[in-house]
Biopython code that builds the backbone (N, CA, C, O; Angstrom):
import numpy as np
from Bio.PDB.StructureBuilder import StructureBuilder

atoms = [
    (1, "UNK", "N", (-0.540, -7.467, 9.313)),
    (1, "UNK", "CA", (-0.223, -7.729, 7.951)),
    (1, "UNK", "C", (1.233, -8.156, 7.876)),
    (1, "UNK", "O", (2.192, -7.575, 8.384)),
    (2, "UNK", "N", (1.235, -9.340, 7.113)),
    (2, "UNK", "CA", (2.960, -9.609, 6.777)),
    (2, "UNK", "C", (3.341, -9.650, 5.319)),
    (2, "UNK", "O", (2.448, -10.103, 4.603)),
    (3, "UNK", "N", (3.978, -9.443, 4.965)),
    (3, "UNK", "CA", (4.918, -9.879, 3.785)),
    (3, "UNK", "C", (5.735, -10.972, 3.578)),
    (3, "UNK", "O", (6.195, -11.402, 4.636)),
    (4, "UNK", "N", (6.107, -11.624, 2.507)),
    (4, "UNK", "CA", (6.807, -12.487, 2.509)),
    (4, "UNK", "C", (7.590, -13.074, 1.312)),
    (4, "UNK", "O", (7.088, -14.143, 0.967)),
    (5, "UNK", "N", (8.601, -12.737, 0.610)),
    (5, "UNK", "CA", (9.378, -12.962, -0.438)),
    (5, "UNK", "C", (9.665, -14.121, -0.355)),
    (5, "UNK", "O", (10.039, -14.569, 0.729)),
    (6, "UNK", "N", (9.563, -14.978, -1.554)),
    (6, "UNK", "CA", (10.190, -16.445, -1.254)),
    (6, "UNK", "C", (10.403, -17.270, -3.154)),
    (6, "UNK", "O", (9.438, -17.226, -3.917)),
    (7, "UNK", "N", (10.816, -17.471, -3.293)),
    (7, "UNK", "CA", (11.079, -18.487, -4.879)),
    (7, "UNK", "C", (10.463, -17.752, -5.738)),
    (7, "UNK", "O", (9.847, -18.276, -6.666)),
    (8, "UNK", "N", (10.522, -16.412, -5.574)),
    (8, "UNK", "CA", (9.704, -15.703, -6.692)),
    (8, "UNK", "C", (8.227, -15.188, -6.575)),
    (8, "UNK", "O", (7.627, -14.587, -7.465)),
    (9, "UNK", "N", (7.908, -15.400, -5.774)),
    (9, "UNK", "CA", (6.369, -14.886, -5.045)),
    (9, "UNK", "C", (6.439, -13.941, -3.643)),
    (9, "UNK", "O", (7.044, -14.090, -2.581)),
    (10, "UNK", "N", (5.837, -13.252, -3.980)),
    (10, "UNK", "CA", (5.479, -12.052, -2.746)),
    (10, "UNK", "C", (4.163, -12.596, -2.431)),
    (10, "UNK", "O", (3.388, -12.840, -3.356)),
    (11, "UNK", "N", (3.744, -12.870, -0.898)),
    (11, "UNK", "CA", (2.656, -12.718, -0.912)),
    (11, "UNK", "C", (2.508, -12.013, 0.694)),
    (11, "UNK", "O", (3.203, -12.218, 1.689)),
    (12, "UNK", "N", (1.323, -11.112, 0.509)),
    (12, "UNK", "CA", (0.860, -10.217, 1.800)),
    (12, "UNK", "C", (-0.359, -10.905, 2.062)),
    (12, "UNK", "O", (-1.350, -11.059, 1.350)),
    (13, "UNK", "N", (0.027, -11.479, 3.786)),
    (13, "UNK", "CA", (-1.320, -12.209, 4.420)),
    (13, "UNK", "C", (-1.738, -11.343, 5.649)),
    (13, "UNK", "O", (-0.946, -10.765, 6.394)),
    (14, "UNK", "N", (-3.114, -11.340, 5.754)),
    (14, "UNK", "CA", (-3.388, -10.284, 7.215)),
    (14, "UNK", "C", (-4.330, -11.466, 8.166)),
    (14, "UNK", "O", (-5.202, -12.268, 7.829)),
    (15, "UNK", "N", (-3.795, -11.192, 9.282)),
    (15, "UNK", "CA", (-4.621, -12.382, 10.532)),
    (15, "UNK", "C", (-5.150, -11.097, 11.334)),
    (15, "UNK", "O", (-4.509, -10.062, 11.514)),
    (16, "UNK", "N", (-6.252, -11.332, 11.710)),
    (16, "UNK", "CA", (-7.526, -11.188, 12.064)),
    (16, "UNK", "C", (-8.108, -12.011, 13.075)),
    (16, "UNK", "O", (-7.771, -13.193, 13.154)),
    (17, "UNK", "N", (-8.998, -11.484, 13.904)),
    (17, "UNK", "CA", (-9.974, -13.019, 14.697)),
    (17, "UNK", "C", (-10.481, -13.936, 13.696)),
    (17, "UNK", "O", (-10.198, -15.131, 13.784)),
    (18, "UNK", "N", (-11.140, -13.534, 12.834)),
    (18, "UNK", "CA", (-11.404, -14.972, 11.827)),
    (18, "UNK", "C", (-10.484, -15.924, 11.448)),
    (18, "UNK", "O", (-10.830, -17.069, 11.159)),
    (19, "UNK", "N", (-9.113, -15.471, 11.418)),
    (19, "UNK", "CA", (-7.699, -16.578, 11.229)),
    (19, "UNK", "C", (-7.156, -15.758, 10.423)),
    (19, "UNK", "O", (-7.489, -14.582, 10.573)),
    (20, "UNK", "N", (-6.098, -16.101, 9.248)),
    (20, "UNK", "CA", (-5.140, -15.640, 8.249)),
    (20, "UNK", "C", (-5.429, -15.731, 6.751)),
    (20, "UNK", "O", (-5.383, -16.885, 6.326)),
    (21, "UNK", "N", (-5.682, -14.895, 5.952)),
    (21, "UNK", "CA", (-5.544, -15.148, 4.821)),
    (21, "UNK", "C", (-4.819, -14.235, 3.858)),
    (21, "UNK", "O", (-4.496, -13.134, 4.303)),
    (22, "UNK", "N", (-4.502, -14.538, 2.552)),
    (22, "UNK", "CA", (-3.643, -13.951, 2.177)),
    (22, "UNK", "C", (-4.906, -13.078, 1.042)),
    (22, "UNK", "O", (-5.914, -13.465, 0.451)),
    (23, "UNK", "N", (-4.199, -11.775, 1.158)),
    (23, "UNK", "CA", (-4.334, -10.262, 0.541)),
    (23, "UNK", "C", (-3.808, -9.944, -1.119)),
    (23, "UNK", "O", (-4.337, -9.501, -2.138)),
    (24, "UNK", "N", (-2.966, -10.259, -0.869)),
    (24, "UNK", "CA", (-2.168, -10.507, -2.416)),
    (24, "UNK", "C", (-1.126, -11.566, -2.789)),
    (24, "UNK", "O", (-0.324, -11.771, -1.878)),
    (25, "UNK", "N", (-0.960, -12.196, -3.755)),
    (25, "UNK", "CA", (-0.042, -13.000, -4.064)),
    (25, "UNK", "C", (0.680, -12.862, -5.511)),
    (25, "UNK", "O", (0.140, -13.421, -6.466)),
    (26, "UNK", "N", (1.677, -12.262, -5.671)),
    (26, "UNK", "CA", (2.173, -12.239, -7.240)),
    (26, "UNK", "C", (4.010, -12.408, -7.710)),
    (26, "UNK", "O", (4.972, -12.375, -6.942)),
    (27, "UNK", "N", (4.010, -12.554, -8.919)),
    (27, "UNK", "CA", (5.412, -13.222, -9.203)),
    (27, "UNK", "C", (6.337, -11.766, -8.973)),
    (27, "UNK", "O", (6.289, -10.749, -9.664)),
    (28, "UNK", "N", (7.059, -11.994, -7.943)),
    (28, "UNK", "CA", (7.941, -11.153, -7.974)),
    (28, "UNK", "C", (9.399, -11.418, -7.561)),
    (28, "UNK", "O", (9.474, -12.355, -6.766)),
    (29, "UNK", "N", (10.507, -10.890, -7.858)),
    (29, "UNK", "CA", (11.992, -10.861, -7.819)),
    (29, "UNK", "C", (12.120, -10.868, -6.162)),
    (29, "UNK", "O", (11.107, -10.467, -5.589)),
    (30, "UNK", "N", (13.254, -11.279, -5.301)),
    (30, "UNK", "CA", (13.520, -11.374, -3.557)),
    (30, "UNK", "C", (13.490, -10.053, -3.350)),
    (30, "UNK", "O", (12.988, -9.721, -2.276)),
    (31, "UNK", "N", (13.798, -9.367, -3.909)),
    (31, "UNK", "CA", (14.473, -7.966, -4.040)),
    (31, "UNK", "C", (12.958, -6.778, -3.645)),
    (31, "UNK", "O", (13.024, -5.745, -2.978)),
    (32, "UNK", "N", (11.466, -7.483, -4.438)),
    (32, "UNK", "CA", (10.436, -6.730, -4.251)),
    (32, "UNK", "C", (10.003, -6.708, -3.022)),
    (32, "UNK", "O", (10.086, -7.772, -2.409)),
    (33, "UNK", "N", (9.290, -5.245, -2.151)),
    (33, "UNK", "CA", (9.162, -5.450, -0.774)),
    (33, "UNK", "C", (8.147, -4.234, -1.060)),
    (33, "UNK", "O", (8.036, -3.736, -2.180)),
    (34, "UNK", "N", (7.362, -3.776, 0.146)),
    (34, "UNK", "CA", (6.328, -3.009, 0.249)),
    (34, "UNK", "C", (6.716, -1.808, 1.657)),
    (34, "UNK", "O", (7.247, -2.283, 2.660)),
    (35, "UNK", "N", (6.527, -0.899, 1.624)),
    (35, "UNK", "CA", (7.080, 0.015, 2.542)),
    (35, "UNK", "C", (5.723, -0.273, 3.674)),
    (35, "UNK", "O", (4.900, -1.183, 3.572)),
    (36, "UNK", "N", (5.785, 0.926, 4.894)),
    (36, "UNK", "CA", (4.737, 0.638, 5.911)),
    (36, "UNK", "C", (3.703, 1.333, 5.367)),
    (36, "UNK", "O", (3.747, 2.381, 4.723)),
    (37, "UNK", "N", (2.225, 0.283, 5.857)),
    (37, "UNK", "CA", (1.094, 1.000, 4.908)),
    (37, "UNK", "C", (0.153, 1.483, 6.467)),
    (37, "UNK", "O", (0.011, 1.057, 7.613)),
    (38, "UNK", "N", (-0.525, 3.109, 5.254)),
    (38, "UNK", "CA", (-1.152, 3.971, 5.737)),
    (38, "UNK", "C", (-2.962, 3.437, 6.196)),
    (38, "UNK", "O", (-4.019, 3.813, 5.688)),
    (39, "UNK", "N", (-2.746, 2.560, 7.203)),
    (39, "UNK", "CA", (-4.657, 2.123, 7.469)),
    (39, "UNK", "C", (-5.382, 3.230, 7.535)),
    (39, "UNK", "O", (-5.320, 4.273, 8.187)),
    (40, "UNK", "N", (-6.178, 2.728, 6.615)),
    (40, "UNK", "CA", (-8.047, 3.513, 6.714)),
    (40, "UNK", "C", (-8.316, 3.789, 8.022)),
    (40, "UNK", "O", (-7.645, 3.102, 8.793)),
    (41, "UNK", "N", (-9.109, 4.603, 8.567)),
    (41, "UNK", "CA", (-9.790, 4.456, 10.437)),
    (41, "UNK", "C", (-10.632, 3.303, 10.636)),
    (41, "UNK", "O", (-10.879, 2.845, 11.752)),
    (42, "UNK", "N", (-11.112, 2.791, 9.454)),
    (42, "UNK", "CA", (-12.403, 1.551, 9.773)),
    (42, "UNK", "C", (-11.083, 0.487, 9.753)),
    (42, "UNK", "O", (-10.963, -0.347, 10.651)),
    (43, "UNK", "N", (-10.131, 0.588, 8.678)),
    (43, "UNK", "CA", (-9.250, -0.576, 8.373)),
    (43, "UNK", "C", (-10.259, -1.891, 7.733)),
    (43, "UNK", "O", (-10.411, -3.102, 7.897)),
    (44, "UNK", "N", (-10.790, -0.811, 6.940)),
    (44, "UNK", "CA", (-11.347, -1.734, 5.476)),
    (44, "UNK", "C", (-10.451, -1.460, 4.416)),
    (44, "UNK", "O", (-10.751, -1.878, 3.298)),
    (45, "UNK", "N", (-9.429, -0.845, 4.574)),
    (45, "UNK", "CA", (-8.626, -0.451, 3.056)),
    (45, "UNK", "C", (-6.688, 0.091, 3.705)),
    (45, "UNK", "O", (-6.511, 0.425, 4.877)),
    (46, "UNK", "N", (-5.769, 0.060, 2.891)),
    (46, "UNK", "CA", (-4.602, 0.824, 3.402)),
    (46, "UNK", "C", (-3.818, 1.353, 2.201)),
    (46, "UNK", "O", (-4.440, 1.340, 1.138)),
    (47, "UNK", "N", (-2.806, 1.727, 2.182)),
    (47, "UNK", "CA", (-2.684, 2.352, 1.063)),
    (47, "UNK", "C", (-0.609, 1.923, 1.176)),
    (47, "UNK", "O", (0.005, 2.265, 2.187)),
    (48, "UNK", "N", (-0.126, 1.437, 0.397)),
    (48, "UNK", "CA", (1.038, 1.149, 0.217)),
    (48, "UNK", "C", (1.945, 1.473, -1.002)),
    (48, "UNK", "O", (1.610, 1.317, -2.176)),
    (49, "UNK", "N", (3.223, 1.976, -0.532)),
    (49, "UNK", "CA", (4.202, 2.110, -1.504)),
    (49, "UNK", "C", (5.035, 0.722, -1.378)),
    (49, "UNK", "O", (5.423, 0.113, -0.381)),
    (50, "UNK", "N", (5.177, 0.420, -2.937)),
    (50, "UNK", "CA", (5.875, -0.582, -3.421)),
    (50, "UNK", "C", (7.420, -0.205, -3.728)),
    (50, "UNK", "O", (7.592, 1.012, -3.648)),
    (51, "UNK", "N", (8.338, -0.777, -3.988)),
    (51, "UNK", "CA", (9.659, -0.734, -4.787)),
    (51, "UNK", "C", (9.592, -0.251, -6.383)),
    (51, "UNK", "O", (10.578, 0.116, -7.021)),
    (52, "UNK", "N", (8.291, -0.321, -6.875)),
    (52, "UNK", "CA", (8.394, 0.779, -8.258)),
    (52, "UNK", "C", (7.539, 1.829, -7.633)),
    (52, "UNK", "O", (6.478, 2.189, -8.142)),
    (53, "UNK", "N", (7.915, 2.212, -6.755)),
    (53, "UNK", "CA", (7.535, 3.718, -6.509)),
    (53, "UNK", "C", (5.628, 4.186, -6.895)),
    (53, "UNK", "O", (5.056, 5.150, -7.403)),
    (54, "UNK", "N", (5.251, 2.979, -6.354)),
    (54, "UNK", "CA", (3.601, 3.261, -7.164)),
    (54, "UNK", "C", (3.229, 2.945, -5.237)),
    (54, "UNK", "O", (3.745, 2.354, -4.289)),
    (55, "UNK", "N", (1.823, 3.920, -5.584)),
    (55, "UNK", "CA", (1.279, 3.427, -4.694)),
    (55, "UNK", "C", (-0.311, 2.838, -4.305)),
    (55, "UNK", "O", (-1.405, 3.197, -4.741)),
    (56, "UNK", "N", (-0.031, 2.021, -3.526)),
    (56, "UNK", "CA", (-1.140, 0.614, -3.966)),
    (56, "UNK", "C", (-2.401, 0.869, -2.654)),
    (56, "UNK", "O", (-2.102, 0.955, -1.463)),
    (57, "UNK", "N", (-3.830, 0.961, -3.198)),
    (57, "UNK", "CA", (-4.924, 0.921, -2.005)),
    (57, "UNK", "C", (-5.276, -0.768, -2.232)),
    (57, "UNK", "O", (-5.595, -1.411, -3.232)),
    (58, "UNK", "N", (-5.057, -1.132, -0.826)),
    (58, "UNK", "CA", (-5.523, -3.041, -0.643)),
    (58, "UNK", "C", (-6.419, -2.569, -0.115)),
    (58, "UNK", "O", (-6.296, -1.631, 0.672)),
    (59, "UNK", "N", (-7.642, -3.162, -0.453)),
    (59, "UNK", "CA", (-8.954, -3.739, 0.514)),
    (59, "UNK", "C", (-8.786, -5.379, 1.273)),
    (59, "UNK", "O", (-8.299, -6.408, 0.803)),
    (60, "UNK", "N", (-9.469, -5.079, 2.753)),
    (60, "UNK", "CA", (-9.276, -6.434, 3.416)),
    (60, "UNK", "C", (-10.300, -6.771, 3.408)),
    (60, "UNK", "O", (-10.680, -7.475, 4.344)),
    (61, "UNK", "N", (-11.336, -6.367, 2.197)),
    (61, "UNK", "CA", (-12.659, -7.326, 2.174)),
    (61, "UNK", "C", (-12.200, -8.719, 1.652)),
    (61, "UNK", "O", (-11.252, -8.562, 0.883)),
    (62, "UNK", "N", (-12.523, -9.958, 1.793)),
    (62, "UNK", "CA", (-12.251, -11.061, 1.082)),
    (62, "UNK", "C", (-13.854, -11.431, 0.185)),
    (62, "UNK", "O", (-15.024, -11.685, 0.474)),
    (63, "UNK", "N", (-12.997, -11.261, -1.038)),
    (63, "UNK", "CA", (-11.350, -11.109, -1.625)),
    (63, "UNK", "C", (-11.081, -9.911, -1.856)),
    (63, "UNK", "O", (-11.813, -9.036, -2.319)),
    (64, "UNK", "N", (-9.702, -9.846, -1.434)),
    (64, "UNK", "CA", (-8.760, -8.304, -1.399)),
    (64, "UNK", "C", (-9.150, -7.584, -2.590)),
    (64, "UNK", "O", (-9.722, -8.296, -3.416)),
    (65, "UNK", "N", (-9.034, -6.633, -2.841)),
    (65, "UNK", "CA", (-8.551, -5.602, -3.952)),
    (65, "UNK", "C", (-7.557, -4.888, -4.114)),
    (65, "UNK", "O", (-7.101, -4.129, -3.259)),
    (66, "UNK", "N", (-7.121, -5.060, -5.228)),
    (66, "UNK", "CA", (-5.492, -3.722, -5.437)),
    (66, "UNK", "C", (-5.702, -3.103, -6.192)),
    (66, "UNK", "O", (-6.235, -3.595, -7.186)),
    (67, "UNK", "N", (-5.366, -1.465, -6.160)),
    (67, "UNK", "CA", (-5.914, -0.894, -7.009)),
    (67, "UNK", "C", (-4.210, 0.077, -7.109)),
    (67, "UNK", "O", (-3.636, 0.193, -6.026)),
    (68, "UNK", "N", (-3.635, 0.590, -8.129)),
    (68, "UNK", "CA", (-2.517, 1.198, -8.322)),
    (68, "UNK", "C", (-3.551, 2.905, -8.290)),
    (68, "UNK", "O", (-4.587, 3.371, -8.764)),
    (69, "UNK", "N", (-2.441, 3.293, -7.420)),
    (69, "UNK", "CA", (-3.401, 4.943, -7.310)),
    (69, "UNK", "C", (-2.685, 5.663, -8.293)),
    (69, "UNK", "O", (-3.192, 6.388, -9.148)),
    (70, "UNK", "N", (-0.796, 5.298, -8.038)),
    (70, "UNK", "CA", (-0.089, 6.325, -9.151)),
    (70, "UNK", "C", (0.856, 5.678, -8.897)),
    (70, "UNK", "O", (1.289, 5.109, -7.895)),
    (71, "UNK", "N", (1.334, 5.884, -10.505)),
    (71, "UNK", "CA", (3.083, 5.814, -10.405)),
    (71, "UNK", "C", (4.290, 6.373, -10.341)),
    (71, "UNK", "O", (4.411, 7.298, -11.145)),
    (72, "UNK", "N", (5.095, 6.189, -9.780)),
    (72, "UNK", "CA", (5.972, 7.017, -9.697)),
    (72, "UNK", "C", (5.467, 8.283, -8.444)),
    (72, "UNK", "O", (5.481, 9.498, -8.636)),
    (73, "UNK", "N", (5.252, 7.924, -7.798)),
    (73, "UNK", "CA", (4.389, 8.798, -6.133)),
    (73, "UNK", "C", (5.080, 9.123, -4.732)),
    (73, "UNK", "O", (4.557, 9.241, -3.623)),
    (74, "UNK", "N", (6.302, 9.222, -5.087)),
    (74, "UNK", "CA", (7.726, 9.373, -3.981)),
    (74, "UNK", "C", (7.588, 10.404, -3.820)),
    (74, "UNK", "O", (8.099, 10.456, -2.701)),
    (75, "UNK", "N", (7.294, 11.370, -4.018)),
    (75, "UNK", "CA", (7.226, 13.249, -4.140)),
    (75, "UNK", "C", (6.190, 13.488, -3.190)),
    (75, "UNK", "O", (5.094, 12.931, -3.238)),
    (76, "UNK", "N", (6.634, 14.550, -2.087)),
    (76, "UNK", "CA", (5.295, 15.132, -1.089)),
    (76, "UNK", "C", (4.552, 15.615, -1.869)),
    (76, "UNK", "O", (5.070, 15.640, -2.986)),
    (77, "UNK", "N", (3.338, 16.119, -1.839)),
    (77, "UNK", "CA", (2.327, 16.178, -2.450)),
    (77, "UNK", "C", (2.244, 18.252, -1.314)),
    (77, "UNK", "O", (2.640, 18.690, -0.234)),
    (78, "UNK", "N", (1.503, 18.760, -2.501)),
    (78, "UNK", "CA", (1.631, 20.164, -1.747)),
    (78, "UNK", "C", (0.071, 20.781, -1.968)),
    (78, "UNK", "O", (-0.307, 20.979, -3.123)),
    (79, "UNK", "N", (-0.439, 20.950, -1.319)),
    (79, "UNK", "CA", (-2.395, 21.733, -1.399)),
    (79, "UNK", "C", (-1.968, 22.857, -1.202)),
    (79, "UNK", "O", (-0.954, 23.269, -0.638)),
    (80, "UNK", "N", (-3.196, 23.579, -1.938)),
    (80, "UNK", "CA", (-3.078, 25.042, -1.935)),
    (80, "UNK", "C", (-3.022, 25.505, -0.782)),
    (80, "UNK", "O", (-3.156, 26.726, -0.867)),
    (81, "UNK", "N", (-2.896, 25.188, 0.245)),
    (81, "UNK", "CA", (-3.330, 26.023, 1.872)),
    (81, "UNK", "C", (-1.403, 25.851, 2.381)),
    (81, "UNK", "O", (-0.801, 26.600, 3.151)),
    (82, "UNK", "N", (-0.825, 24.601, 1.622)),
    (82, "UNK", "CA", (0.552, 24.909, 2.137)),
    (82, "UNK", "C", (1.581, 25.344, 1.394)),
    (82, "UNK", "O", (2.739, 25.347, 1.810)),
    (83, "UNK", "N", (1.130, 25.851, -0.077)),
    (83, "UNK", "CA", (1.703, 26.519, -0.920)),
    (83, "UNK", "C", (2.197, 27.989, -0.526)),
    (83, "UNK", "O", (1.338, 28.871, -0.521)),
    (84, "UNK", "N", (3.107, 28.219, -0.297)),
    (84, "UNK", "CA", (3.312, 29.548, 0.465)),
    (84, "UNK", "C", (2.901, 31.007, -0.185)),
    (84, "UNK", "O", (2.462, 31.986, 0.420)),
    (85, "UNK", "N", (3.205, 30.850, -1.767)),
    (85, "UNK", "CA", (2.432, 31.498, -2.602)),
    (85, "UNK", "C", (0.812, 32.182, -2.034)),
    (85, "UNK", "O", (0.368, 33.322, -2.163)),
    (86, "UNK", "N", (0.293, 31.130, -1.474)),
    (86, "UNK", "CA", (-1.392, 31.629, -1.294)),
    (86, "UNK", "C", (-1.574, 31.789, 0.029)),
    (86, "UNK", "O", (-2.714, 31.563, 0.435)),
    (87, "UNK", "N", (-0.363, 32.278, 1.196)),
    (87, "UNK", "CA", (-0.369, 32.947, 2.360)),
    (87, "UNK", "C", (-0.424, 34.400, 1.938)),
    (87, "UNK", "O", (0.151, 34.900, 0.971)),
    (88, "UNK", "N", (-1.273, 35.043, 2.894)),
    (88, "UNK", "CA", (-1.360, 36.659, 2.776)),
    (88, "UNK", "C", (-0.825, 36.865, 4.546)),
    (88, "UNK", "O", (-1.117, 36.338, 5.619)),
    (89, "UNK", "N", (-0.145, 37.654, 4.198)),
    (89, "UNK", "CA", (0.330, 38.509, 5.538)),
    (89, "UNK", "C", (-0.070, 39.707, 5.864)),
    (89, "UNK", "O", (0.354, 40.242, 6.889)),
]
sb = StructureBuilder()
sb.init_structure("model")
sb.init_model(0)
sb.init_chain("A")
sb.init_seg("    ")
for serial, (resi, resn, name, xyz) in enumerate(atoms, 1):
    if name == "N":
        sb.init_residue(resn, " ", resi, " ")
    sb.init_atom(name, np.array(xyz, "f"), 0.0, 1.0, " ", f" {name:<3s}", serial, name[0])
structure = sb.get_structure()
């Protein structure tokens, strides 16, 4: 998968044995960029943080899907099993 900022467009293309195509394409500032994304085990789907702090599930079915999971999603996330509260000693 690459990224690519250029005249106002971001676009993320993924190459594959079938060849290259692009995943997403939208108007964005040089400044917008995508952090490293978390692949599925099949790597039918990945899950990415953006520069507004949201984070995005792409599908590499063609045609892609983006789906915003949450915003504002910079914060570890804590389950009851690592809440220290619900350890018994």
């Amino acid at each position: 998968m690459t990224t690519k900022t250029d005249n106002g467009r971001l676009v993320m293309k993924m190459s594959d044995q079938a060849g290259t195509r692009t995943l997403l394409s939208v108007a964005a500032p040089d400044t917008y960029t995508f952090g490293q994304p978390t692949w599925s085990p099949d790597g039918e789907w990945f899950i990415v943080k953006d520069d507004l702090d949201r984070l995005l599930l792409v599908t590499t079915a063609d045609p892609s899907r983006i789906r915003v999971l949450t915003s504002g999603g910079y914060a570890p996330a804590v389950s009851a099993v690592e809440d220290p509260s619900n350890l018994r000693g």
